[in-house]
PQR file with spaces between the fields and no chain letter, atoms N, CA, C, O and H, PARSE charges and radii, in Angstrom:
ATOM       1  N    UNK     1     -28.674   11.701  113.668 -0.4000 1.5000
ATOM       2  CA   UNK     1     -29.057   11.084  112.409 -0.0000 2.0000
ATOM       3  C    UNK     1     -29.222   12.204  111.378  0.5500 1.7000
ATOM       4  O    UNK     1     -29.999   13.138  111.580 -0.5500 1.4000
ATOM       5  N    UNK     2     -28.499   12.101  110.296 -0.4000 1.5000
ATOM       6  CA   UNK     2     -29.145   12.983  109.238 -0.0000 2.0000
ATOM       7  C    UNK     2     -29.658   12.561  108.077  0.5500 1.7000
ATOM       8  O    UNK     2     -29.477   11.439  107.606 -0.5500 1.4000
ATOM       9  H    UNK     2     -27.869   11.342  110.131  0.4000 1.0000
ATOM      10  N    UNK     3     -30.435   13.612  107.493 -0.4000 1.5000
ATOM      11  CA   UNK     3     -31.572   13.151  106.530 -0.0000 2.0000
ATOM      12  C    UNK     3     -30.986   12.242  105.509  0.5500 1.7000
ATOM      13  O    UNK     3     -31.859   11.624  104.899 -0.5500 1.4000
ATOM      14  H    UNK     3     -30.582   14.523  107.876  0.4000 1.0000
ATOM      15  N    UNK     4     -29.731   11.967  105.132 -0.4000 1.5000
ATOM      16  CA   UNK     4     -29.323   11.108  104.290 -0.0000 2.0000
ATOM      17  C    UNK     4     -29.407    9.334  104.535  0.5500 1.7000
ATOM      18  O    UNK     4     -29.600    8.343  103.831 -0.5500 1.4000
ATOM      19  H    UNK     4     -29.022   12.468  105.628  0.4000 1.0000
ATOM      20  N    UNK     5     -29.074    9.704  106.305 -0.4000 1.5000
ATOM      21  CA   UNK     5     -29.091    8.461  106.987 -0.0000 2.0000
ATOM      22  C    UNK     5     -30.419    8.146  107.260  0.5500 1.7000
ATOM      23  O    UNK     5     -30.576    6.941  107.061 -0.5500 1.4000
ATOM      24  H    UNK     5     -28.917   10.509  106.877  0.4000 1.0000
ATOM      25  N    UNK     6     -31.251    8.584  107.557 -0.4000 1.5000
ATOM      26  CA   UNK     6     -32.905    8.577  107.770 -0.0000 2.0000
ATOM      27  C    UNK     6     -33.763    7.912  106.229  0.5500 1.7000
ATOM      28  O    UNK     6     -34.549    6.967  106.157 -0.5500 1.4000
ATOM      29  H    UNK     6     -31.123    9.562  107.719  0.4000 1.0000
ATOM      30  N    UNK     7     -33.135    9.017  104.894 -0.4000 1.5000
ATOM      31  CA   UNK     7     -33.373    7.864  103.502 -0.0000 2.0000
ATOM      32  C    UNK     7     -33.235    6.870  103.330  0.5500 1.7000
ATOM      33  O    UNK     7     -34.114    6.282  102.699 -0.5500 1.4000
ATOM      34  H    UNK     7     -32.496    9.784  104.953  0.4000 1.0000
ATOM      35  N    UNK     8     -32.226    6.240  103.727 -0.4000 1.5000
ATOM      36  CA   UNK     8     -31.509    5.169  103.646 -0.0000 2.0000
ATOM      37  C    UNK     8     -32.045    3.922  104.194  0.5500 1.7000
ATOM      38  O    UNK     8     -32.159    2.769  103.778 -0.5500 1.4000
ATOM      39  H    UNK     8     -31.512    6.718  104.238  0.4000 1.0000
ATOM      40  N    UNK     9     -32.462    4.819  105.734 -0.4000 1.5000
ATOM      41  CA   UNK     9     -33.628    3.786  106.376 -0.0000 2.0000
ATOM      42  C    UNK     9     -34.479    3.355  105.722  0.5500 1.7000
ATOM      43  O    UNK     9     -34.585    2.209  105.283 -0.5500 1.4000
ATOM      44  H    UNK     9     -32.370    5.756  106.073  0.4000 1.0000
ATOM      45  N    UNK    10     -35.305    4.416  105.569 -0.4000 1.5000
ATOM      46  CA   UNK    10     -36.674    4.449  105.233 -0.0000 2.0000
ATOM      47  C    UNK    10     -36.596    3.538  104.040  0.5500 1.7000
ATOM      48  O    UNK    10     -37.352    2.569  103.969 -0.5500 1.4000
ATOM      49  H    UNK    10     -35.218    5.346  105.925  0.4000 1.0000
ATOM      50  N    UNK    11     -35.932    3.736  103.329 -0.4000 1.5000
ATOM      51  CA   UNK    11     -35.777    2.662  101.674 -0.0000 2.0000
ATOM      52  C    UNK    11     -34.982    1.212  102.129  0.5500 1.7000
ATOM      53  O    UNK    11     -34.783    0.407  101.219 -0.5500 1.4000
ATOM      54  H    UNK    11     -35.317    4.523  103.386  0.4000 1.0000
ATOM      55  N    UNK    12     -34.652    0.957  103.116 -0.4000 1.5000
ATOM      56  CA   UNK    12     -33.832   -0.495  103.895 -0.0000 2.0000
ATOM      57  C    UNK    12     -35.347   -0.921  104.252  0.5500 1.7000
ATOM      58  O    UNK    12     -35.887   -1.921  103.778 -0.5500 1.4000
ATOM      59  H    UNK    12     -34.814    1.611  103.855  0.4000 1.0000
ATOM      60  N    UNK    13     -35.863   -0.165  105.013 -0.4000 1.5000
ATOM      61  CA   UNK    13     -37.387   -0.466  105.614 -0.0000 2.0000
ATOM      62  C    UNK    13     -38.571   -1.034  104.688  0.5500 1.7000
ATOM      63  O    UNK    13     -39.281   -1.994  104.985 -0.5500 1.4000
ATOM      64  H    UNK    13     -35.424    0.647  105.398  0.4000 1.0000
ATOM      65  N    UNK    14     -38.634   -0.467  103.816 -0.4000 1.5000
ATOM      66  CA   UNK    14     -39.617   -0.416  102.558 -0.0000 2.0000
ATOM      67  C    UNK    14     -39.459   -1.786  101.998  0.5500 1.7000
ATOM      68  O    UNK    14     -40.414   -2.498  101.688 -0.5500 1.4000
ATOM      69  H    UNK    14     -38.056    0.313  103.574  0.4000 1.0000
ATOM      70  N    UNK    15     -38.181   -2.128  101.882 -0.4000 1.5000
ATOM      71  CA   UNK    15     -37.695   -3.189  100.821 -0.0000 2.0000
ATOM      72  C    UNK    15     -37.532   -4.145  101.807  0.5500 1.7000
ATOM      73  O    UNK    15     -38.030   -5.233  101.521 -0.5500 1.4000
ATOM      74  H    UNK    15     -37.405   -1.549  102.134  0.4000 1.0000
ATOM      75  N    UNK    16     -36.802   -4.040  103.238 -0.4000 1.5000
ATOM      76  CA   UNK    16     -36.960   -5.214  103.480 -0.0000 2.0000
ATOM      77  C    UNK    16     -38.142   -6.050  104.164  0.5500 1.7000
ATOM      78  O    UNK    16     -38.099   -7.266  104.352 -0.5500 1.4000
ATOM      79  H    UNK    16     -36.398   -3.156  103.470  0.4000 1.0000
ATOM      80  N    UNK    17     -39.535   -4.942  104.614 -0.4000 1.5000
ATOM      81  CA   UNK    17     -40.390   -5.631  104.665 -0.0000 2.0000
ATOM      82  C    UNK    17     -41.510   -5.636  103.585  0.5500 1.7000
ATOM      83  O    UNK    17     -42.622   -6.103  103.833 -0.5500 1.4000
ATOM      84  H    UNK    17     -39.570   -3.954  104.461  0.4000 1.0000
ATOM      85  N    UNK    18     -41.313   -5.314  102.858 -0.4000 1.5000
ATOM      86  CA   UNK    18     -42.217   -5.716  101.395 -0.0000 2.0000
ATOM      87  C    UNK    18     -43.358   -4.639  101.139  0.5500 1.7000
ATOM      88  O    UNK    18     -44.448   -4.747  100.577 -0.5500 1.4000
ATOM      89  H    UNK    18     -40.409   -4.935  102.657  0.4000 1.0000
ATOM      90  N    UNK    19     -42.628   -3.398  101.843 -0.4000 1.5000
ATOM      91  CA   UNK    19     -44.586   -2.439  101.882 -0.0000 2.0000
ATOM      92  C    UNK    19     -44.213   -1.854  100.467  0.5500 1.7000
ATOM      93  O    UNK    19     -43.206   -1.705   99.774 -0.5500 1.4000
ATOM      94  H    UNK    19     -41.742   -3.311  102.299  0.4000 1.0000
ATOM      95  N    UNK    20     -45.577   -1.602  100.414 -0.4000 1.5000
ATOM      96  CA   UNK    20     -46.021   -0.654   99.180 -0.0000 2.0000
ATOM      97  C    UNK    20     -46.292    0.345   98.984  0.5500 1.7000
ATOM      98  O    UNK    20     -47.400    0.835   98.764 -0.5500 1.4000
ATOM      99  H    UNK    20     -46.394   -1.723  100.977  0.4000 1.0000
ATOM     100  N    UNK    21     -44.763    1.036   99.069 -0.4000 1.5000
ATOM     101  CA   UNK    21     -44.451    2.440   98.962 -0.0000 2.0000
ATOM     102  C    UNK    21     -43.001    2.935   98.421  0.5500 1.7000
ATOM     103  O    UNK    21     -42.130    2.069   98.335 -0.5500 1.4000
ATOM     104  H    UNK    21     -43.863    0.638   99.248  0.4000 1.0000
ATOM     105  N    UNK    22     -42.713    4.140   98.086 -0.4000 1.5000
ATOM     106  CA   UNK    22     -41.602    4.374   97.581 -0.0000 2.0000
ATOM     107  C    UNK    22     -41.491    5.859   98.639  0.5500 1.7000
ATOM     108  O    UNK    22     -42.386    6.466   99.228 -0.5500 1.4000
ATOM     109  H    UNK    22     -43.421    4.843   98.156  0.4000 1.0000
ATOM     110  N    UNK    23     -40.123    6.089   98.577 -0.4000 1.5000
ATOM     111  CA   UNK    23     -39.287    6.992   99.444 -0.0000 2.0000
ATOM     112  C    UNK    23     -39.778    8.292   98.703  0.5500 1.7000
ATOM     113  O    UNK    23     -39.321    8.461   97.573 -0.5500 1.4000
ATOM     114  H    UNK    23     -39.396    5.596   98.099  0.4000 1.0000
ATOM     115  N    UNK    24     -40.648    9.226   99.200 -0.4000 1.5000
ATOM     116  CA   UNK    24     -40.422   10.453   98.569 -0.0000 2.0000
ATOM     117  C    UNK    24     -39.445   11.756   99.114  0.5500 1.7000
ATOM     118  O    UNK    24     -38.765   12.381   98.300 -0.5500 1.4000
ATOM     119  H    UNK    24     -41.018    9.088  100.119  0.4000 1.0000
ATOM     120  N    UNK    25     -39.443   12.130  100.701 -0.4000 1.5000
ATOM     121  CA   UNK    25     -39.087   13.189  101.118 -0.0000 2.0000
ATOM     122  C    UNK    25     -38.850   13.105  102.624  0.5500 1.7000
ATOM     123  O    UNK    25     -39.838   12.703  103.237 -0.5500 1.4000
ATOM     124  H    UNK    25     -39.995   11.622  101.362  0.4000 1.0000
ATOM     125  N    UNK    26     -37.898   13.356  103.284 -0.4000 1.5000
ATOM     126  CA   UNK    26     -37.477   13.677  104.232 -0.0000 2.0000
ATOM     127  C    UNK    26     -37.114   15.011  104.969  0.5500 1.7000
ATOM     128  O    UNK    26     -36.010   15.391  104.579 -0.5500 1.4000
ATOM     129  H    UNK    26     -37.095   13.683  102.786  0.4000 1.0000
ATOM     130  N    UNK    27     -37.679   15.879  105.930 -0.4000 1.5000
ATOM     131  CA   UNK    27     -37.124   17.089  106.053 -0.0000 2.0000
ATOM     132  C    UNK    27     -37.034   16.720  107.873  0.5500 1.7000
ATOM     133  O    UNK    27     -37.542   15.719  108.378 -0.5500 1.4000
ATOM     134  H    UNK    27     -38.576   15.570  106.247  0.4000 1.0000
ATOM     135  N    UNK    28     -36.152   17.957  108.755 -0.4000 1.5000
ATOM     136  CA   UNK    28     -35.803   17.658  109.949 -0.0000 2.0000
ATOM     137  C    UNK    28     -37.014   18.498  110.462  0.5500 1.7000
ATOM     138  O    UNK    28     -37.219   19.646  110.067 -0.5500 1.4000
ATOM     139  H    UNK    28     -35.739   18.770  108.345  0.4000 1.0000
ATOM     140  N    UNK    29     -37.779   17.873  111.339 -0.4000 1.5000
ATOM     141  CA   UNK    29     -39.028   18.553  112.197 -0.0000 2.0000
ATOM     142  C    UNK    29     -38.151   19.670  113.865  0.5500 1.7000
ATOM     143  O    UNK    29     -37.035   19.944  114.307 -0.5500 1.4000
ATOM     144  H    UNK    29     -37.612   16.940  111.660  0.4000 1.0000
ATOM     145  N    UNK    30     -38.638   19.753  113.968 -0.4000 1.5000
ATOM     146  CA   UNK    30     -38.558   20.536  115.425 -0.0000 2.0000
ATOM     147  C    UNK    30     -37.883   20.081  116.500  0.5500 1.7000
ATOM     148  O    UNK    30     -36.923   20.565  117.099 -0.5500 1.4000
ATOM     149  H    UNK    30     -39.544   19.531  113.609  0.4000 1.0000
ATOM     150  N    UNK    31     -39.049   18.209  116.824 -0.4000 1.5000
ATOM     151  CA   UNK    31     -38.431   17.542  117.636 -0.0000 2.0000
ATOM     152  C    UNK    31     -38.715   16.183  117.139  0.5500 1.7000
ATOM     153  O    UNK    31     -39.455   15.328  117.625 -0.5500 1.4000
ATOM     154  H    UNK    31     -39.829   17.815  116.337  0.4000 1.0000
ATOM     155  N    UNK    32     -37.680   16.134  115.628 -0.4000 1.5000
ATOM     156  CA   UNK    32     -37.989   14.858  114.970 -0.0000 2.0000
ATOM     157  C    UNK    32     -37.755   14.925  113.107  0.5500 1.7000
ATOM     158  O    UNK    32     -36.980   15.672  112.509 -0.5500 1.4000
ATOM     159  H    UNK    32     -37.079   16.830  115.233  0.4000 1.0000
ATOM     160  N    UNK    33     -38.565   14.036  112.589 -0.4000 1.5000
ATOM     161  CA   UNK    33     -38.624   13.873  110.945 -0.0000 2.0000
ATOM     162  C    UNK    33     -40.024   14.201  110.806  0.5500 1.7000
ATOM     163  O    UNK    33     -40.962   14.166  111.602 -0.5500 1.4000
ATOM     164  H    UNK    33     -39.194   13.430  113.075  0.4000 1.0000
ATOM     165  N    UNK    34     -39.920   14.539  109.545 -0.4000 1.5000
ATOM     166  CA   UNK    34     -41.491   14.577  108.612 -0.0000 2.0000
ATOM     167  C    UNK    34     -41.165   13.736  107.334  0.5500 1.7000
ATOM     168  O    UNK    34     -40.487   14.244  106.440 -0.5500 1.4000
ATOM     169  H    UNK    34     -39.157   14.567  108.899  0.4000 1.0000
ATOM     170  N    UNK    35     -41.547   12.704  107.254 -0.4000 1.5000
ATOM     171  CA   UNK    35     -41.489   11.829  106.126 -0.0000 2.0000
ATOM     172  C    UNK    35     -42.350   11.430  105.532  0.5500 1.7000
ATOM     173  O    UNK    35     -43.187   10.748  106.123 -0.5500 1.4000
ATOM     174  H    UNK    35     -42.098   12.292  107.980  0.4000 1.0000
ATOM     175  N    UNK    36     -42.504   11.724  103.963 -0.4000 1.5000
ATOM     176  CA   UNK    36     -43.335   11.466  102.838 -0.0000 2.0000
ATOM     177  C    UNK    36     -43.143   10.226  102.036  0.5500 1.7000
ATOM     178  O    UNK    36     -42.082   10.083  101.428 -0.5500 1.4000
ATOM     179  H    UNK    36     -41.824   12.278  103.483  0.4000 1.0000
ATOM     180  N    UNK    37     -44.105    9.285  101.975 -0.4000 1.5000
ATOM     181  CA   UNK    37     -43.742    8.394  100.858 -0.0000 2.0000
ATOM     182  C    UNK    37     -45.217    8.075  100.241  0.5500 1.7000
ATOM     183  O    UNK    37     -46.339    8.280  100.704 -0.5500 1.4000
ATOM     184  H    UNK    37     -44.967    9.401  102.469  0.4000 1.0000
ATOM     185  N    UNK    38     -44.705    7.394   98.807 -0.4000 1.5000
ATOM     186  CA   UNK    38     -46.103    7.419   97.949 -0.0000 2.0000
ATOM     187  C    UNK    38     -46.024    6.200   97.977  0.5500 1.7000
ATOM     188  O    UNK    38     -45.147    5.401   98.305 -0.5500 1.4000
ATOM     189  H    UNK    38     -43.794    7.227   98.431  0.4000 1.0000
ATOM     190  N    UNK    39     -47.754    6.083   97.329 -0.4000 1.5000
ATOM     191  CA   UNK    39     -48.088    4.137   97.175 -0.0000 2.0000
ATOM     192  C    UNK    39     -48.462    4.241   96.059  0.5500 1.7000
ATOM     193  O    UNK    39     -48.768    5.203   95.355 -0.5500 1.4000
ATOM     194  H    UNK    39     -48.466    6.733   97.063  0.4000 1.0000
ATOM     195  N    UNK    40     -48.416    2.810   95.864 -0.4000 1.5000
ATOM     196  CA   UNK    40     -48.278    2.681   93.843 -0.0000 2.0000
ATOM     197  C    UNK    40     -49.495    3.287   92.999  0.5500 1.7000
ATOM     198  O    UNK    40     -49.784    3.246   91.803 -0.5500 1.4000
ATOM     199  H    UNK    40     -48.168    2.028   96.436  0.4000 1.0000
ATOM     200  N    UNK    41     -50.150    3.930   94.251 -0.4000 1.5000
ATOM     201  CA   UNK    41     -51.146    4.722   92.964 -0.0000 2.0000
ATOM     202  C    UNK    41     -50.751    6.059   93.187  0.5500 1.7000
ATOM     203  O    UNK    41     -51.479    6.919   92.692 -0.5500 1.4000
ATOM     204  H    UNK    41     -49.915    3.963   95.222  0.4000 1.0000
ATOM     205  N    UNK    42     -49.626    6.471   93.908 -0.4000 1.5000
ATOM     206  CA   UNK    42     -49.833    7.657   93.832 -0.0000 2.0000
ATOM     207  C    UNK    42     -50.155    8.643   94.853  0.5500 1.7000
ATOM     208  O    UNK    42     -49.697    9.786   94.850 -0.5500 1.4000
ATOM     209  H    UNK    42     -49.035    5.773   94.311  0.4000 1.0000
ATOM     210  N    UNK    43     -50.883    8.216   95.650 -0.4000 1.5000
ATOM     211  CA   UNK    43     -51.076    8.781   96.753 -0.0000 2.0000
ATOM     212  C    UNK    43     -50.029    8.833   97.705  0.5500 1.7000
ATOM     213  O    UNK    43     -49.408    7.785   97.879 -0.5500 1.4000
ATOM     214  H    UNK    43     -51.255    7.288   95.652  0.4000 1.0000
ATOM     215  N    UNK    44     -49.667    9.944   98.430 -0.4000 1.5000
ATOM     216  CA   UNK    44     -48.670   10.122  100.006 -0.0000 2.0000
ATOM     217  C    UNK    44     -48.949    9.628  100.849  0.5500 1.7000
ATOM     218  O    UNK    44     -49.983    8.971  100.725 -0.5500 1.4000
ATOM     219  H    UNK    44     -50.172   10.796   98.288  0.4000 1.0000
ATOM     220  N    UNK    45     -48.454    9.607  101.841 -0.4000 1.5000
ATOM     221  CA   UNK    45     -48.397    9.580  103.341 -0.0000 2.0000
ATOM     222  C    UNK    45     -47.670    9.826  104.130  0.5500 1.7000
ATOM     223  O    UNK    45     -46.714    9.051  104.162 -0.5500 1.4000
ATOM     224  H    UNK    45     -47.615   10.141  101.941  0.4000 1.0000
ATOM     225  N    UNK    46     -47.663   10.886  105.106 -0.4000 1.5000
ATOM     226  CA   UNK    46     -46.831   11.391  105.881 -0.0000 2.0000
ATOM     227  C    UNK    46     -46.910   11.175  106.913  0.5500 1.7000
ATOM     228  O    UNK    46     -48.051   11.144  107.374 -0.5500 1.4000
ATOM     229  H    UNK    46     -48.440   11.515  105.080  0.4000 1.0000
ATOM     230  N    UNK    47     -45.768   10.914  107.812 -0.4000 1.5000
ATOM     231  CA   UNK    47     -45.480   10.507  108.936 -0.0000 2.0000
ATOM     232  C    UNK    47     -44.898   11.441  109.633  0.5500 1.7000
ATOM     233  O    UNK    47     -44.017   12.021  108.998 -0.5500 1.4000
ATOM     234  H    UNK    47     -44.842   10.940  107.437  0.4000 1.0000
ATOM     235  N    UNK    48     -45.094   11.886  110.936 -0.4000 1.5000
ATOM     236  CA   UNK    48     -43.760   12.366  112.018 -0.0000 2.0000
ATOM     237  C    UNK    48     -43.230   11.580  112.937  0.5500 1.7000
ATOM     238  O    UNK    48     -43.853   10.694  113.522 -0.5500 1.4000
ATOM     239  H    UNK    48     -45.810   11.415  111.452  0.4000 1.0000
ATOM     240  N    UNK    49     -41.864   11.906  113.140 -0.4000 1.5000
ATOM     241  CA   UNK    49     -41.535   10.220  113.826 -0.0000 2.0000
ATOM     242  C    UNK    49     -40.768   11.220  114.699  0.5500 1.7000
ATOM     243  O    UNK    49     -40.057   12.081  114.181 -0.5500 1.4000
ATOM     244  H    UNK    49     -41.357   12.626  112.664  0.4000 1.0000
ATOM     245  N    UNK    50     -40.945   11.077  116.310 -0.4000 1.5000
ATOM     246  CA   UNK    50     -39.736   11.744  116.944 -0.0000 2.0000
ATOM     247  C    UNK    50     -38.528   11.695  117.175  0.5500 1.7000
ATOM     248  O    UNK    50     -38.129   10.538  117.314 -0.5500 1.4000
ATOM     249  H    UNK    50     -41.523   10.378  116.730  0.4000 1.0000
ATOM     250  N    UNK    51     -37.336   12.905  117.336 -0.4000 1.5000
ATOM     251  CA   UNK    51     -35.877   12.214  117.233 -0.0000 2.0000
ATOM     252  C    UNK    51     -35.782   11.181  118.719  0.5500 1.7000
ATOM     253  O    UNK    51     -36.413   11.198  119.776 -0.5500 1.4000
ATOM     254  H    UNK    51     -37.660   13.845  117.223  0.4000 1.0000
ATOM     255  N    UNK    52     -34.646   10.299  118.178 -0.4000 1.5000
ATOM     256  CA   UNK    52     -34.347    9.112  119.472 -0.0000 2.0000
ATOM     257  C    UNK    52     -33.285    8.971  118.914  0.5500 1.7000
ATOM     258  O    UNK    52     -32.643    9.721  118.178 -0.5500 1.4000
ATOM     259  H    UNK    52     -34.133   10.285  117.320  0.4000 1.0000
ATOM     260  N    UNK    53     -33.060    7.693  119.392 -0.4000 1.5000
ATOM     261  CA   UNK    53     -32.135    6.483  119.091 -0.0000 2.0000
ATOM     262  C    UNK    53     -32.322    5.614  117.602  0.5500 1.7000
ATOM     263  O    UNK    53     -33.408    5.092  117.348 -0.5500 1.4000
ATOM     264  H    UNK    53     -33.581    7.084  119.990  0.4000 1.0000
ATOM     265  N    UNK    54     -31.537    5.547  116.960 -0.4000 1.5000
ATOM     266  CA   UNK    54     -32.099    4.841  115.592 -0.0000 2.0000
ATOM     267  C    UNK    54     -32.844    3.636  115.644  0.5500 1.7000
ATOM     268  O    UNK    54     -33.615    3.365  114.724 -0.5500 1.4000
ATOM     269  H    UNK    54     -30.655    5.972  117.167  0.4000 1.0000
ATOM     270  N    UNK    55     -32.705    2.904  116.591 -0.4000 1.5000
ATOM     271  CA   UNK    55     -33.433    1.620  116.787 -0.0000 2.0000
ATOM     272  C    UNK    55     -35.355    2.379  117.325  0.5500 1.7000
ATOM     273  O    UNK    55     -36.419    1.854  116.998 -0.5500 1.4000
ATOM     274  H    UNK    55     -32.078    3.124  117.338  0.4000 1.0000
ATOM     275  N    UNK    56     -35.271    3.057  117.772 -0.4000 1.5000
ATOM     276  CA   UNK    56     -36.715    4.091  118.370 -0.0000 2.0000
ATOM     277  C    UNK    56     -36.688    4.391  116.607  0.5500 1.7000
ATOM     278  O    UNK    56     -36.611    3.551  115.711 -0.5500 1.4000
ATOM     279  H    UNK    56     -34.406    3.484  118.037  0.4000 1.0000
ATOM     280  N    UNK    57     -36.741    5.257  116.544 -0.4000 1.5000
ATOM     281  CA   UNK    57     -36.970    5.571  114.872 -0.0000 2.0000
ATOM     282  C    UNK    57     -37.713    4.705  113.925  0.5500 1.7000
ATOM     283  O    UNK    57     -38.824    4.697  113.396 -0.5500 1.4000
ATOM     284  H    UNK    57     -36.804    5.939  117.272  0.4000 1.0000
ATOM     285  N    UNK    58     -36.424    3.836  113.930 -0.4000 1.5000
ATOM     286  CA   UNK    58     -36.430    2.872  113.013 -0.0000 2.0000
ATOM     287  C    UNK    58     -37.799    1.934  113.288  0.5500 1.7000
ATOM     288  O    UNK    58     -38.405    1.528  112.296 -0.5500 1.4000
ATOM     289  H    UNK    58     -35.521    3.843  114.360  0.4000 1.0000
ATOM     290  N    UNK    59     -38.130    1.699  114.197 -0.4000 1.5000
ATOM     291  CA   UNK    59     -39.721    1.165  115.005 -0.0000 2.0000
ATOM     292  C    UNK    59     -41.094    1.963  114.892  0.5500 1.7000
ATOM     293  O    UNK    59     -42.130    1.425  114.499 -0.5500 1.4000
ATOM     294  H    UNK    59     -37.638    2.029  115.002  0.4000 1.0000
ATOM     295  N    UNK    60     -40.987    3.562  115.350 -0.4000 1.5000
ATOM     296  CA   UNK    60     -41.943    4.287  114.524 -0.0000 2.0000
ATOM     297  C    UNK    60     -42.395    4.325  113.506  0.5500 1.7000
ATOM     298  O    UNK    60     -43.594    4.265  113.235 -0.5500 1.4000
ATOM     299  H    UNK    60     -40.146    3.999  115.669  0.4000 1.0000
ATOM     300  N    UNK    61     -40.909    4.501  112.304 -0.4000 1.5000
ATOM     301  CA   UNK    61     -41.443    4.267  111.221 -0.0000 2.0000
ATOM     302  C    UNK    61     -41.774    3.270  110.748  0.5500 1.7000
ATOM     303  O    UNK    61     -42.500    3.387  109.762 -0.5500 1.4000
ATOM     304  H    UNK    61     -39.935    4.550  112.524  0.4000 1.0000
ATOM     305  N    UNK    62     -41.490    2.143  111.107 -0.4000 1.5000
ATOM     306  CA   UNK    62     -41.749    0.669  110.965 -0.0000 2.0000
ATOM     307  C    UNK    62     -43.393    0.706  111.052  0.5500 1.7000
ATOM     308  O    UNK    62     -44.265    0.529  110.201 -0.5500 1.4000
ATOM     309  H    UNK    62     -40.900    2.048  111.909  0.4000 1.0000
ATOM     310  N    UNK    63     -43.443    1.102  112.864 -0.4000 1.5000
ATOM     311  CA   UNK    63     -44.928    0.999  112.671 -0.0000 2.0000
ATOM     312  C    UNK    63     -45.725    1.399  112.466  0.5500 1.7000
ATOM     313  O    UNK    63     -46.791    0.874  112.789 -0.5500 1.4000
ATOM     314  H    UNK    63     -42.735    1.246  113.556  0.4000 1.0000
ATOM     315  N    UNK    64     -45.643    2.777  111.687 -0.4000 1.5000
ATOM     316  CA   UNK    64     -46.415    4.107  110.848 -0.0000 2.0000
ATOM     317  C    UNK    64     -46.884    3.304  109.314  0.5500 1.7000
ATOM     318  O    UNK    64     -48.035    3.208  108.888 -0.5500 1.4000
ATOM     319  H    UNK    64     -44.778    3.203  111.425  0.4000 1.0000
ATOM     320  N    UNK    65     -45.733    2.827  108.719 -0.4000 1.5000
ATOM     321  CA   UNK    65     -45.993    2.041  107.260 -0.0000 2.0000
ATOM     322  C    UNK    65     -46.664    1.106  107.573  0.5500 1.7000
ATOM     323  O    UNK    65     -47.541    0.959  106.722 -0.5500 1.4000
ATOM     324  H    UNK    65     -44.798    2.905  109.066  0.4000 1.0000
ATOM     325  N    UNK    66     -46.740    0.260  108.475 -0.4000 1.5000
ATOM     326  CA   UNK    66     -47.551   -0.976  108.602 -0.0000 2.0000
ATOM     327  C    UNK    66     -48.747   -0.670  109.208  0.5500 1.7000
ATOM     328  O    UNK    66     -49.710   -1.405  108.986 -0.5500 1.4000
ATOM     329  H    UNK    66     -46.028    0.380  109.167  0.4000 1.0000
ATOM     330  N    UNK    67     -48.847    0.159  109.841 -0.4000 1.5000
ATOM     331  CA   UNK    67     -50.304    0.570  110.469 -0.0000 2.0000
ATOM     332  C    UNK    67     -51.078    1.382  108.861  0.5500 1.7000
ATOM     333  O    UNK    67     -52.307    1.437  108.843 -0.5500 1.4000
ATOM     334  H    UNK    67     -48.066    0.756  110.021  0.4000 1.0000
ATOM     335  N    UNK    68     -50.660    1.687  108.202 -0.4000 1.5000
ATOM     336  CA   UNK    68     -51.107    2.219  106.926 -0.0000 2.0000
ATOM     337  C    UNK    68     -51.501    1.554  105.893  0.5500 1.7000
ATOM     338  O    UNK    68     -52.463    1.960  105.242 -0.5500 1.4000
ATOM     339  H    UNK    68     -49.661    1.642  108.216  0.4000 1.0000
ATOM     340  N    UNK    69     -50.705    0.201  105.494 -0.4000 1.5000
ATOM     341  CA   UNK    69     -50.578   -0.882  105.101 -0.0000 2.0000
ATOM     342  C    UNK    69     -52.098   -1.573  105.188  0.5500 1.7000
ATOM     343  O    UNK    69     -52.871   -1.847  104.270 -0.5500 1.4000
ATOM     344  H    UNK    69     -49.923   -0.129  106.023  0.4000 1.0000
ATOM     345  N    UNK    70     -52.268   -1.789  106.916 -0.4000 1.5000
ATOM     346  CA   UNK    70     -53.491   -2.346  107.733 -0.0000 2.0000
ATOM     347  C    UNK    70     -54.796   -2.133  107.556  0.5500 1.7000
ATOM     348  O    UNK    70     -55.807   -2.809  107.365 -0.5500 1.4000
ATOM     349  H    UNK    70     -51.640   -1.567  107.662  0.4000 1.0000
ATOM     350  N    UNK    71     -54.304   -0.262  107.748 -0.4000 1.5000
ATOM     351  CA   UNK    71     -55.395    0.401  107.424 -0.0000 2.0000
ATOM     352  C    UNK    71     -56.576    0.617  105.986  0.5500 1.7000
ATOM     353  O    UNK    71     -57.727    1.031  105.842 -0.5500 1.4000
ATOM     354  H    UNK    71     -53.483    0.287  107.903  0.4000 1.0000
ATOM     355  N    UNK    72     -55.581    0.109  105.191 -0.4000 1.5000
ATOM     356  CA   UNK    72     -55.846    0.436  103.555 -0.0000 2.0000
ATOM     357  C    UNK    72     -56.663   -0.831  103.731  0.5500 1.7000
ATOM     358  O    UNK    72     -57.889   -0.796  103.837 -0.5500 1.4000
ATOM     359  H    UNK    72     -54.646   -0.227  105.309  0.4000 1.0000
ATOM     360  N    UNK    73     -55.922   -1.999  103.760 -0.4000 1.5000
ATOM     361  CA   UNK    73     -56.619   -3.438  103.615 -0.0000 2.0000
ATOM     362  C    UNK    73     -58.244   -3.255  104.449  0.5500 1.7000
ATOM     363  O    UNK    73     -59.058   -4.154  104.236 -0.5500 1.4000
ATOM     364  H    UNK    73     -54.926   -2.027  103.673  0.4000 1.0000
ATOM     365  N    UNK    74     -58.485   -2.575  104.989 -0.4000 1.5000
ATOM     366  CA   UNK    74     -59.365   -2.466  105.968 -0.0000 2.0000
ATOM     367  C    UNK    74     -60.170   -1.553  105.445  0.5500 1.7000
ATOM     368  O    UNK    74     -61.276   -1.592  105.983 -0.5500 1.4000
ATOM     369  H    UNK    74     -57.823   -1.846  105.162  0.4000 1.0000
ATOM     370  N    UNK    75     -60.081   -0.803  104.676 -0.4000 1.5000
ATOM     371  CA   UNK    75     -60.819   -0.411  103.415 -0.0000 2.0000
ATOM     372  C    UNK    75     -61.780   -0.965  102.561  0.5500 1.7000
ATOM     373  O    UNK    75     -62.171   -0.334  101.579 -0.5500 1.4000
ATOM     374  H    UNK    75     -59.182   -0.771  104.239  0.4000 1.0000
C-alpha cells in the first residue's frame, strides 16, 4: 500500500461513515502508518495502524476514528 493509496482510504473512510474529521497526514511507520487527522475544531489525532492486508487496515483505522468519535461523546 502506498501513502497515496492509504489517503484515499482514509478520506473514502471519513466520508463514507460520516466522522468528524478531515485527512491531514500520512507518513510510512516502521511496521505500519502514522496518520493524522483534524476535527472541526481543530484539534488532531493520531493513529498508528499496522501494515497488513488492506481490508486489516482499513478496520484499524475504521476502528481508531470511531473509538475517538465515542470517546469525545463521552466527554
Amino acid at each position: 500500500m502506498t501513502t497515496a493509496s492509504l489517503e484515499a482510504l482514509m478520506r473514502n473512510i471519513i466520508l463514507h461513515r460520516q466522522l468528524p474529521f478531515t485527512f491531514h497526514s500520512v507518513t510510512a511507520a516502521v511496521n505500519g502508518w502514522d496518520i493524522v487527522v483534524c476535527d472541526h475544531a481543530g484539534a488532531t489525532l493520531s493513529l498508528t495502524v499496522p501494515a497488513g492486508r488492506p481490508m486489516d487496515i482499513r478496520n484499524a483505522i475504521q476502528a481508531g476514528l470511531e473509538t475517538a468519535v465515542e470517546d469525545a461523546v463521552v466527554r
